[in-house]
C-alpha positions as CSV (number, residue, x, y, z in Angstrom):
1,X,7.3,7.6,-25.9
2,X,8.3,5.7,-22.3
3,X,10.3,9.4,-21.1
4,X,7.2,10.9,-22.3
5,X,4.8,8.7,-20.3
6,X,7.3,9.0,-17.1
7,X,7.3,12.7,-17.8
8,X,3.8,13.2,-17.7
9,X,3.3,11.3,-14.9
10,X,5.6,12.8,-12.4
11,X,3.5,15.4,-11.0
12,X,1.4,12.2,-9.6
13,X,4.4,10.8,-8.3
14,X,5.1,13.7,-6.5
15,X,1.6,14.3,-5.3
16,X,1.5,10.7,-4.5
17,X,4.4,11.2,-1.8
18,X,3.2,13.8,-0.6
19,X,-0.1,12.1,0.2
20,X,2.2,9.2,1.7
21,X,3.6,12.0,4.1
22,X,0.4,13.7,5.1
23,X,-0.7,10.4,6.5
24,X,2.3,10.0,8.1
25,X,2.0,13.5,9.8
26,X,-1.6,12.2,10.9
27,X,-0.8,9.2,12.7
28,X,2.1,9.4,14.0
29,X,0.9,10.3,17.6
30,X,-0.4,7.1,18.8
31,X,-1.1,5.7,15.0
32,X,-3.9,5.1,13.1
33,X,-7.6,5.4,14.5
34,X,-8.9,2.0,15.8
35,X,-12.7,1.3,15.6
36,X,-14.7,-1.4,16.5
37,X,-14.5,-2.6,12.9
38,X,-10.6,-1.6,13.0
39,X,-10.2,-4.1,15.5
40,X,-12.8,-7.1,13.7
41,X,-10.7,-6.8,10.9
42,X,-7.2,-7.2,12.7
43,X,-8.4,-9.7,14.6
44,X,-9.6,-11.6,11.4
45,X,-6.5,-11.0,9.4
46,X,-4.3,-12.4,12.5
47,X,-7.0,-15.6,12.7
48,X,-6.4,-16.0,8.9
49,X,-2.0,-15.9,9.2
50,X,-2.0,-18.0,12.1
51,X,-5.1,-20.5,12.1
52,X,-6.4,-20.2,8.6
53,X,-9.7,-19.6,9.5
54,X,-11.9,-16.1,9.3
55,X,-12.7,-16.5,13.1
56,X,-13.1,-12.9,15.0
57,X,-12.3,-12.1,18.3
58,X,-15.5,-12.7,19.7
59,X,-15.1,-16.6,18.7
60,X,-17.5,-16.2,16.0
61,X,-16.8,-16.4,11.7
62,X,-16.9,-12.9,10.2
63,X,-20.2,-12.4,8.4
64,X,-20.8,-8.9,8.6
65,X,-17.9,-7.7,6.7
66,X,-16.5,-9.9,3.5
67,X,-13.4,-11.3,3.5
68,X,-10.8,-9.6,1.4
69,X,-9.7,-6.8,3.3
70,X,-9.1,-8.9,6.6
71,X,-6.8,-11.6,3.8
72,X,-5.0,-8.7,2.4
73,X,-4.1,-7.6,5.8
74,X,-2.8,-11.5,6.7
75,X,-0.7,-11.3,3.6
76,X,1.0,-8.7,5.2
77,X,1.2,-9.8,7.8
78,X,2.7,-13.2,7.1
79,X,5.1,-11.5,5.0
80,X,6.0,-8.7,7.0
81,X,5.4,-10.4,10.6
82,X,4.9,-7.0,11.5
83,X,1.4,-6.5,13.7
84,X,-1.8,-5.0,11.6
85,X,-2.2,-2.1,13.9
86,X,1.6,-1.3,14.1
87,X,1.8,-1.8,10.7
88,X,-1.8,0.2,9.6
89,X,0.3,3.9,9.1
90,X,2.6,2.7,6.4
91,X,-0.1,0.1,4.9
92,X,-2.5,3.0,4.7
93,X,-0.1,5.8,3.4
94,X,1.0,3.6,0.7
95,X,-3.1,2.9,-0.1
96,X,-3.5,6.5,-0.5
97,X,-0.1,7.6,-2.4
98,X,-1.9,4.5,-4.9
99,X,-5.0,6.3,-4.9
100,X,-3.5,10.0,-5.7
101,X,-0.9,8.5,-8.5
102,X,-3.7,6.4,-10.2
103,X,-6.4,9.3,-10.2
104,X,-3.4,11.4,-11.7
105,X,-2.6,8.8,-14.6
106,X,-6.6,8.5,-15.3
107,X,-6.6,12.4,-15.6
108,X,-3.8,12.0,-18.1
109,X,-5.7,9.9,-20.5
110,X,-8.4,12.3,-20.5
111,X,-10.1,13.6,-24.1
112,X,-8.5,17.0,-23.2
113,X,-5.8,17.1,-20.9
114,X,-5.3,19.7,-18.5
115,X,-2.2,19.7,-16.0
116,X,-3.6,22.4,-14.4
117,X,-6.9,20.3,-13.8
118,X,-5.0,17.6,-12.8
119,X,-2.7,19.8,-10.0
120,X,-6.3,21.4,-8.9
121,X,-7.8,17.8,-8.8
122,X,-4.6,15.9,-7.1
123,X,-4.5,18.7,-4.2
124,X,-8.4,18.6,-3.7
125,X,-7.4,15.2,-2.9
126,X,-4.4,15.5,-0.7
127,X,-6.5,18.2,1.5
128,X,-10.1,16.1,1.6
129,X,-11.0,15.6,5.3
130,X,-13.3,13.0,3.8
131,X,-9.9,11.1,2.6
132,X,-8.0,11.9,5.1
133,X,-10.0,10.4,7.9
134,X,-10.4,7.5,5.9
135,X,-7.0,6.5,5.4
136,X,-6.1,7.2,9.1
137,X,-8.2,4.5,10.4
138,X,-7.8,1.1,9.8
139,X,-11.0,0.5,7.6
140,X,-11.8,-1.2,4.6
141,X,-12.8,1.5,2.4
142,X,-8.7,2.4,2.1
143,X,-8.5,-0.8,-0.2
144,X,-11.6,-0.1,-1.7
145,X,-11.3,3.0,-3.2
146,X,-7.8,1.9,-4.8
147,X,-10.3,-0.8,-6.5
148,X,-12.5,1.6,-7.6
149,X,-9.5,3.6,-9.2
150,X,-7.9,0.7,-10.7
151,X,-11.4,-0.3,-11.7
152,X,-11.6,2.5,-14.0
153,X,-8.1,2.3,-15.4
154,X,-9.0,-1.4,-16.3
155,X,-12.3,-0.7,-17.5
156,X,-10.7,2.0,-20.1
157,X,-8.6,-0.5,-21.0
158,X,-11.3,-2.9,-22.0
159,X,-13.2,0.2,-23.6
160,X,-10.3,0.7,-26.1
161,X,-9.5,-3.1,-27.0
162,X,-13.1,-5.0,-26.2
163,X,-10.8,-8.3,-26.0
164,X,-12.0,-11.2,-23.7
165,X,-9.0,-10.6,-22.1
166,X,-9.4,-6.8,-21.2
167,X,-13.2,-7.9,-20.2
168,X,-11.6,-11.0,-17.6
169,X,-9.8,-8.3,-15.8
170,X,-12.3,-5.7,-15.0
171,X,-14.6,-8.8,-14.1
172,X,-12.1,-10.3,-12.3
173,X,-11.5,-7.0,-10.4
174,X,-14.7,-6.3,-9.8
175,X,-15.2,-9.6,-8.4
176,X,-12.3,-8.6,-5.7
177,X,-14.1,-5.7,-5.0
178,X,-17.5,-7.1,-3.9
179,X,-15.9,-9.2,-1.0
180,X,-13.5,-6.3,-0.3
181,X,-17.0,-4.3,0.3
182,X,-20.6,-5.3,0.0
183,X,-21.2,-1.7,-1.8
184,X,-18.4,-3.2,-4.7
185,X,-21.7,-3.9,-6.3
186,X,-22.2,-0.6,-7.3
187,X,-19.1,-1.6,-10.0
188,X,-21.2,-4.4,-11.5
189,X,-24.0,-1.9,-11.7
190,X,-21.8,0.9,-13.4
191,X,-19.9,-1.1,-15.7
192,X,-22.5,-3.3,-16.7
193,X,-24.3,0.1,-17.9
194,X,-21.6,1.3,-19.3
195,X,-21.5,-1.8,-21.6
196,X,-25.1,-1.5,-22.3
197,X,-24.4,2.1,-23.4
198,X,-21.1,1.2,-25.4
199,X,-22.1,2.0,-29.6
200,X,-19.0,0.0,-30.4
201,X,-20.1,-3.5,-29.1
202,X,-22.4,-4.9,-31.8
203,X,-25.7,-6.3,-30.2
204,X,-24.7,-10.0,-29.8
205,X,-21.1,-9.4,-29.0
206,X,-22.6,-6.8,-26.2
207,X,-25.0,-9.2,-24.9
208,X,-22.1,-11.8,-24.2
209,X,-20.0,-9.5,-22.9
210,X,-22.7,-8.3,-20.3
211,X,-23.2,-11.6,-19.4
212,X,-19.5,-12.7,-18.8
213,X,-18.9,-9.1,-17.0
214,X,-22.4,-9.9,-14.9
215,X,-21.4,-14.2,-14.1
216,X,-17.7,-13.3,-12.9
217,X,-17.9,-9.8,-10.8
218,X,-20.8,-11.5,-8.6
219,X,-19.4,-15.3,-8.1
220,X,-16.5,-13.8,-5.6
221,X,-19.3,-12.4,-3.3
222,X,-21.8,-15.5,-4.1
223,X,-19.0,-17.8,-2.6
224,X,-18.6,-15.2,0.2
225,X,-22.5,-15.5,1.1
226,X,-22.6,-19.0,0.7
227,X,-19.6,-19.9,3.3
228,X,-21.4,-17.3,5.6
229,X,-24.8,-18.8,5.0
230,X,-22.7,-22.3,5.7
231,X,-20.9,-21.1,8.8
232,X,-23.2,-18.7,10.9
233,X,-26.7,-19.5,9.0
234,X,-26.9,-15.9,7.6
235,X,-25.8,-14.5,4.8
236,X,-24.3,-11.4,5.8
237,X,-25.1,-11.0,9.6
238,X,-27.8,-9.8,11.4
239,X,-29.6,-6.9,9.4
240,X,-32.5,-4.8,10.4
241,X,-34.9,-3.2,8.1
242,X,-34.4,0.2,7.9
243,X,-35.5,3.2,10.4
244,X,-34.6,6.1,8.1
245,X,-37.1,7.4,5.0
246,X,-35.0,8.2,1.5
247,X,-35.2,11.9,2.4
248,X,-33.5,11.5,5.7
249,X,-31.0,9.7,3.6
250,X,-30.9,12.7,1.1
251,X,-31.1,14.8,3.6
252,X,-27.9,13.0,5.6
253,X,-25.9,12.6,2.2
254,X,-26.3,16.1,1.1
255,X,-24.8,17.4,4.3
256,X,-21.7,14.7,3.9
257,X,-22.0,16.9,-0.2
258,X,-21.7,20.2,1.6
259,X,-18.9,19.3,4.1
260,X,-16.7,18.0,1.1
261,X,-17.7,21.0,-1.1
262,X,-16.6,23.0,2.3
263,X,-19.8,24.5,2.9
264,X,-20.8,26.5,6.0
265,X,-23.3,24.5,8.3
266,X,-25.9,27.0,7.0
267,X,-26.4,25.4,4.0
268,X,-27.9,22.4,5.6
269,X,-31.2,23.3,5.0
270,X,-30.7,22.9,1.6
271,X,-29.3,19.4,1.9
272,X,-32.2,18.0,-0.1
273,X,-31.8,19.9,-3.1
274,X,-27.9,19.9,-3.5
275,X,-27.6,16.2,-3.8
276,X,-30.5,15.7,-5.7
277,X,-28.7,18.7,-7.7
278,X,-25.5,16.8,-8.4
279,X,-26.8,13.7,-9.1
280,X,-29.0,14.6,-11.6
281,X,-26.1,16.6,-13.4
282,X,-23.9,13.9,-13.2
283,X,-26.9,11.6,-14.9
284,X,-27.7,14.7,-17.3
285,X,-24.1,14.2,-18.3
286,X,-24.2,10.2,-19.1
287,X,-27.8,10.7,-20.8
288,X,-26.3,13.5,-23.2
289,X,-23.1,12.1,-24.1
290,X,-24.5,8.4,-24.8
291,X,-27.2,10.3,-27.2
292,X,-24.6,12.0,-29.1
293,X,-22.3,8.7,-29.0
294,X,-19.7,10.0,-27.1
295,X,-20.2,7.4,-24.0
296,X,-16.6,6.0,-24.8
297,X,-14.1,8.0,-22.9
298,X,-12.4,7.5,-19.4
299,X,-14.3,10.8,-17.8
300,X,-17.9,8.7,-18.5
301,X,-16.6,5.7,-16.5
302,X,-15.9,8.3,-13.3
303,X,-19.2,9.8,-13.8
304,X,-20.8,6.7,-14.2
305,X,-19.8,5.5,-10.8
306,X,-20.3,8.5,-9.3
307,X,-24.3,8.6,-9.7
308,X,-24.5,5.0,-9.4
309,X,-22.7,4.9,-5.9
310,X,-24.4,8.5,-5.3
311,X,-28.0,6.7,-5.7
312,X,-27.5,3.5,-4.6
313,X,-26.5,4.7,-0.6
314,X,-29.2,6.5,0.0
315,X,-31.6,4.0,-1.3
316,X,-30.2,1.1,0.4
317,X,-29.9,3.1,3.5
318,X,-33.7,3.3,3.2
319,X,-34.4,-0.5,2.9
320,X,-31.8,-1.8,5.1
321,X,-30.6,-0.3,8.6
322,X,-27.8,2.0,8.6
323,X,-25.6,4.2,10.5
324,X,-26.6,7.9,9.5
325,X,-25.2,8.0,6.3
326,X,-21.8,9.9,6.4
327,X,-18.8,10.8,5.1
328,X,-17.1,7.1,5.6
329,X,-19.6,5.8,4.0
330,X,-19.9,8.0,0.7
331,X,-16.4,8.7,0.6
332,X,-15.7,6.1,-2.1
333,X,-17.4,8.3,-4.3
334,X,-15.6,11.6,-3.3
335,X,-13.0,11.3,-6.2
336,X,-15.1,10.1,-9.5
337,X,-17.8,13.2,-7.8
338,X,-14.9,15.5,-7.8
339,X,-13.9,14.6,-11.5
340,X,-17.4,14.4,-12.6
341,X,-18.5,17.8,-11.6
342,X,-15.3,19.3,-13.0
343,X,-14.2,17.6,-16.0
344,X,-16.5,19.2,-18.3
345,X,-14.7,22.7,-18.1
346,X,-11.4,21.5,-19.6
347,X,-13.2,20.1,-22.3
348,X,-15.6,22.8,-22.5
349,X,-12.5,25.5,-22.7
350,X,-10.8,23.4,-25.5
351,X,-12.9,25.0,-28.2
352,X,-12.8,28.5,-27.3
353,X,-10.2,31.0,-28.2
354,X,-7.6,31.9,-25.5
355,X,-8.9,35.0,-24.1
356,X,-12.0,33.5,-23.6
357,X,-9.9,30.4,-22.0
358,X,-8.7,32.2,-19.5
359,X,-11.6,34.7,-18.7
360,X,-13.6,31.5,-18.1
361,X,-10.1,29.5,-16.3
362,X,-9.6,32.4,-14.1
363,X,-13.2,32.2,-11.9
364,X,-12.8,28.6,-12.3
365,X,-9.4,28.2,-10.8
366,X,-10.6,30.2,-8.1
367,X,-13.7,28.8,-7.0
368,X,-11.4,25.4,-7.0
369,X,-8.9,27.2,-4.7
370,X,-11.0,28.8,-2.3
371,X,-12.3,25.5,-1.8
372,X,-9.0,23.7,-1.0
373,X,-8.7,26.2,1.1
374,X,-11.3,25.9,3.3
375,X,-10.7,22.3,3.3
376,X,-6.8,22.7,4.2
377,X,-8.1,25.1,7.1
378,X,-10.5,21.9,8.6
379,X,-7.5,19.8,8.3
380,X,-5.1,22.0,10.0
381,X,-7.8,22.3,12.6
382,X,-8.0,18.3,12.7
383,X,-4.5,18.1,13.2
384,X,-4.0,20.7,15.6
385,X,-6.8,18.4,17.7
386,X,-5.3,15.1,16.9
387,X,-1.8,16.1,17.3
388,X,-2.3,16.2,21.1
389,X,-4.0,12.9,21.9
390,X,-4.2,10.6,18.9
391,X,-6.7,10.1,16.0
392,X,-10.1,9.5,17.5
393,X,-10.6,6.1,18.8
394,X,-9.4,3.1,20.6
395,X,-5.7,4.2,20.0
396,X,-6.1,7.8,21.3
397,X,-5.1,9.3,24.7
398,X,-8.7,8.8,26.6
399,X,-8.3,5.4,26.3
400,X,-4.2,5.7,26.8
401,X,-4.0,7.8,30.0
402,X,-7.0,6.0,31.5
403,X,-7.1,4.0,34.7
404,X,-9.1,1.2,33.9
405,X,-7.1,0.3,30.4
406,X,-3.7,-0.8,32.4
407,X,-6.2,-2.4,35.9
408,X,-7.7,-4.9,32.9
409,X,-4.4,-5.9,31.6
410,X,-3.2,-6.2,34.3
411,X,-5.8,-8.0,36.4
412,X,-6.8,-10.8,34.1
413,X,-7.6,-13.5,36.3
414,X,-10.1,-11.7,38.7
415,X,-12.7,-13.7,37.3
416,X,-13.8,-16.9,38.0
417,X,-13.4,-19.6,35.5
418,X,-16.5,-20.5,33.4
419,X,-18.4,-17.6,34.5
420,X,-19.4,-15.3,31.7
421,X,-17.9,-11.7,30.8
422,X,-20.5,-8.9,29.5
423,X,-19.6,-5.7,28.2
424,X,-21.1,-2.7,26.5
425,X,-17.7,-3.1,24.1
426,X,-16.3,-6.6,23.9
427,X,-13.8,-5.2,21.1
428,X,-12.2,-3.0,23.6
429,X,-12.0,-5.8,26.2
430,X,-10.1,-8.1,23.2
431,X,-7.9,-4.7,22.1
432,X,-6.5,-4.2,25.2
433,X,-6.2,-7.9,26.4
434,X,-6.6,-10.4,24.3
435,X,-9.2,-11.7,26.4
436,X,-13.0,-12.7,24.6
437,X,-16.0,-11.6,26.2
438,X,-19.8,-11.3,25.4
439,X,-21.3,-7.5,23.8
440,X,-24.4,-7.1,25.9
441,X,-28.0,-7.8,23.8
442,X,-29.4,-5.4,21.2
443,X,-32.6,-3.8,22.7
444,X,-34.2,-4.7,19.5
445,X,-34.2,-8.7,19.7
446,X,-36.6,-10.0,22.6
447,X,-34.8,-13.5,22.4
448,X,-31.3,-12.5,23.3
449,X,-32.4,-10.0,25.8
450,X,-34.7,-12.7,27.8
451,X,-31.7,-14.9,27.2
452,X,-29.2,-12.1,28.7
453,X,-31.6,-12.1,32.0
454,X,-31.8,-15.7,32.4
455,X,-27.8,-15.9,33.2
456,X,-27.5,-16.8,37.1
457,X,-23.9,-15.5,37.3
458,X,-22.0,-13.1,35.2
459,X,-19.3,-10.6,35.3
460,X,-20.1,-7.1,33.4
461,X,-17.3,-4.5,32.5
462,X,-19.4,-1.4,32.0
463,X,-17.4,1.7,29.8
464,X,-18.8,5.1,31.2
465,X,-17.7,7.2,27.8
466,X,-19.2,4.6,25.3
467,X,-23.0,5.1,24.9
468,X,-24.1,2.8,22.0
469,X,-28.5,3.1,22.5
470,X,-29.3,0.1,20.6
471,X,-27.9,-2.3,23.2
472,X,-29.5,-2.3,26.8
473,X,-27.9,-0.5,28.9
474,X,-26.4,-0.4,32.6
475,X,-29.7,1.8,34.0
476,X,-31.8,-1.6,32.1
477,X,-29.5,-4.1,34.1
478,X,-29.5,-2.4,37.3
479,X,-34.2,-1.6,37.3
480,X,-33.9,-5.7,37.2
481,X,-31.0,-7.2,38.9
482,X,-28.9,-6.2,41.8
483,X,-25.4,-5.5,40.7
484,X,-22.1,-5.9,42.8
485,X,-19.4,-3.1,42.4
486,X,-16.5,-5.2,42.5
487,X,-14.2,-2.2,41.3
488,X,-14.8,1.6,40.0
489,X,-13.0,4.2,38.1
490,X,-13.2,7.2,36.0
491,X,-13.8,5.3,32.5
492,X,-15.7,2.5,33.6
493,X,-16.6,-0.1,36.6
494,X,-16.4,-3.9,37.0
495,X,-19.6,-5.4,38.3
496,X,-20.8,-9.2,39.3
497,X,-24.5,-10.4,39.1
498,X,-25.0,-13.8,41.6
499,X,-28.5,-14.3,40.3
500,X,-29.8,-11.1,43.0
501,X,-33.2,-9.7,42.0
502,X,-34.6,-6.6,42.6
């Protein structure tokens, strides 16, 4: 039975290391891409291993984000002593080979197995751009996704057993997940449903179980907002209400639906109607199995979570400000979307007689491999790009081969002491020198910005090839106050303000 389990899962070994590699190829240019997130959570996870507090580089606690991912990464590095960012390529290629050889052992406990599925499913994987940018930047959504993964295993478990102790681990899990990211409440909201759904709990027993599933999953991320609420006075940061309607959002996440489907452009226009589209088959496909009593099965658990995440974005997105929704930000439902739009055709085949199998496989398999390869044609494109300058980002050769990168490292005491430093980017002043300055205001918050213009003396480090429009900006500065060039090049200047007015 143990050979036959090994057997079986071999092919997701093998797909696994192959995913390991493919990251590998990705990254190893200058490494992994380095946002401004990348860098909040390195510089978290290196507060955490050496101080023991979840102090950023800006000298402030880390609200925004919750705090597992930035721990995880300070347990490596305290065992490893090996830095984050050095260290992000192998952490991240072993994330992903988790991802590919769990999907593949939740494929194999499917009603009806298909190793053919499961080949067509693992390579959609391996080739997703979505994925693939993902795991080459050092972001939180590289654990996540494992959670969500393992989140289903464990939730199958508890499905066939419906012991207390089979329920304490999917809570317990869940619970990680919600301070790994805010969004891991999507998992409360898709098990929890799935429990309600569940024609093997009696009503009582259900009940309790909801309630034990509901108290554990959330008291992680309570404590999380409480020590923020404690240390900075909010609860997750600074959050605006929202400036996009839900059909922007629709409109945004259908796009992210085409790209991943591998889409032309031109189907854009029909945004709108895909997404709405596939989530409403993917609910269709809850609704009819939970009427015919059939809720109870490891595919249900992947759809589940598919329309709960797919729903839950864009409505969110629409109360609560956003970047435009995009792939980064969906992909933690690419893989349970993937499974849920296709694991009805194995199933669907297993009743029909072979040459109706494979008239019906054959246009299947095909539609699935025309698709890989349009993806696999994007990510050769990708790499072509990448492979000469470095995955987008803090890490690649603009910032590398630049002139002002190696004048600010090098010239670290041009400024005077206890005179402020302003930047349109204080995470790349602290990425490439450990020194802490001050992000210029957001446009949006009268206070700060009067505040900014009050300062009698400050240093600004202005980045030409950064344009972030909800801070103020150097044209704002310069209509108000008379700026001193104290040094110029391509990438960026060095200014001082004396208290000069225009």
């Amino acid at each position: 039975m143990k050979q036959n389990l090994y057997l079986k899962n071999l092919d997701s070994l093998i797909a696994a290391i192959i995913g390991f590699i493919a990251i590998h190829i990705f990254t190893k240019y200058s490494g992994v891409g380095i946002s401004p997130d990348s860098i909040m959570y390195a510089s978290t996870a290196k507060s955490i291993c050496t101080h023991g507090n979840l102090i950023t580089f800006n000298g402030t606690p880390l609200v925004f984000f919750p705090v597992f991912y930035p721990f995880f990464l300070s347990v490596i590095l305290f065992i490893s002593r090996v830095d984050t960012i050095a260290a992000a390529p192998v952490i991240n290629g072993l994330l992903f080979a988790g991802v590919i050889f769990i999907t593949g052992v939740i494929i194999s406990k499917f009603k009806f197995f298909s190793p053919v599925y499961k080949w067509l499913i693992l390579v959609g994987i391996i080739l997703s751009p979505g994925l693939l940018e993902i795991y080459t930047y050092l972001w939180s959504e590289t654990l996540f996704i494992l959670e969500i993964m393992l989140f289903v295993l464990a939730y199958y478990n508890y499905m066939q057993k419906h012991t207390i102790g089979s329920l304490l681990l999917v809570s317990v899990l869940v619970a990680i997940s919600c301070i790994t990211r805010y969004a891991g409440v999507t998992l409360i909201g898709a098990g929890g449903l799935m429990m309600l759904l569940d024609n093997q709990l009696v009503i009582r027993k259900k009940i309790g179980h909801v309630l034990i599933f509901g108290f554990i999953s959330i008291s992680l991320l309570v404590c999380n907002l409480i020590l923020n609420r404690l240390s900075t006075g909010l609860s997750t940061g600074t959050r605006e209400p929202a400036i996009t309607p839900l059909s922007k959002n629709l409109y945004y996440s259908g796009n992210v639906m085409c790209d991943w489907l591998g889409l032309p452009h031109s189907a854009y226009p029909y945004s709108i109607l895909i997404i709405c589209f596939l989530l409403l088959f993917l609910v269709a496909i809850i609704v009819w199995r939970a009427f015919n009593g059939k809720i109870n099965s490891i595919e249900n658990i992947v759809i589940m979570f598919a329309a709960f995440y797919g729903i839950f974005i864009p409505v969110l997105a629409s109360v609560s400000r956003f970047e435009m929704l995009n792939s980064r930000l969906l992909s933690p439902m690419y893989i349970c979307l993937l499974i849920g739009l296709t694991c009805w055709v194995p199933d669907m085949l297993k009743g029909l007689k072979l040459s109706k199998q494979i008239a019906f496989a054959i246009p299947f398999v095909a539609l699935i491999l025309f698709s890989e390869y349009s993806l696999a044609m994007t990510d050769y494109q990708r790499y072509d790009d990448e492979n000469d300058y470095g995955v987008p980002g803090y890490s690649d050769d603009d910032w590398n081969k630049s002139q002002i990168v190696p004048f600010l490292r090098s010239h670290k005491t041009i400024y005077k002491t206890g005179v402020p430093i302003y930047t349109d980017a204080d995470e790349a002043v602290y990425f490439f020198t450990g020194a802490t300055s001050k992000l210029l205001p957001h446009r949006y918050f009268k206070n700060t910005v009067d505040q900014f213009f009050g300062v009698k003396h400050y240093y600004l480090i202005w980045f030409n090839n950064l344009n972030n429009p909800e801070l103020i900006g150097l044209q704002d500065i310069v209509k108000k106050e008379k700026l001193h060039l104290l040094y110029q090049f391509p990438e960026g200047r060095v200014y001082e303000y004396t208290g000069d007015n225009k």
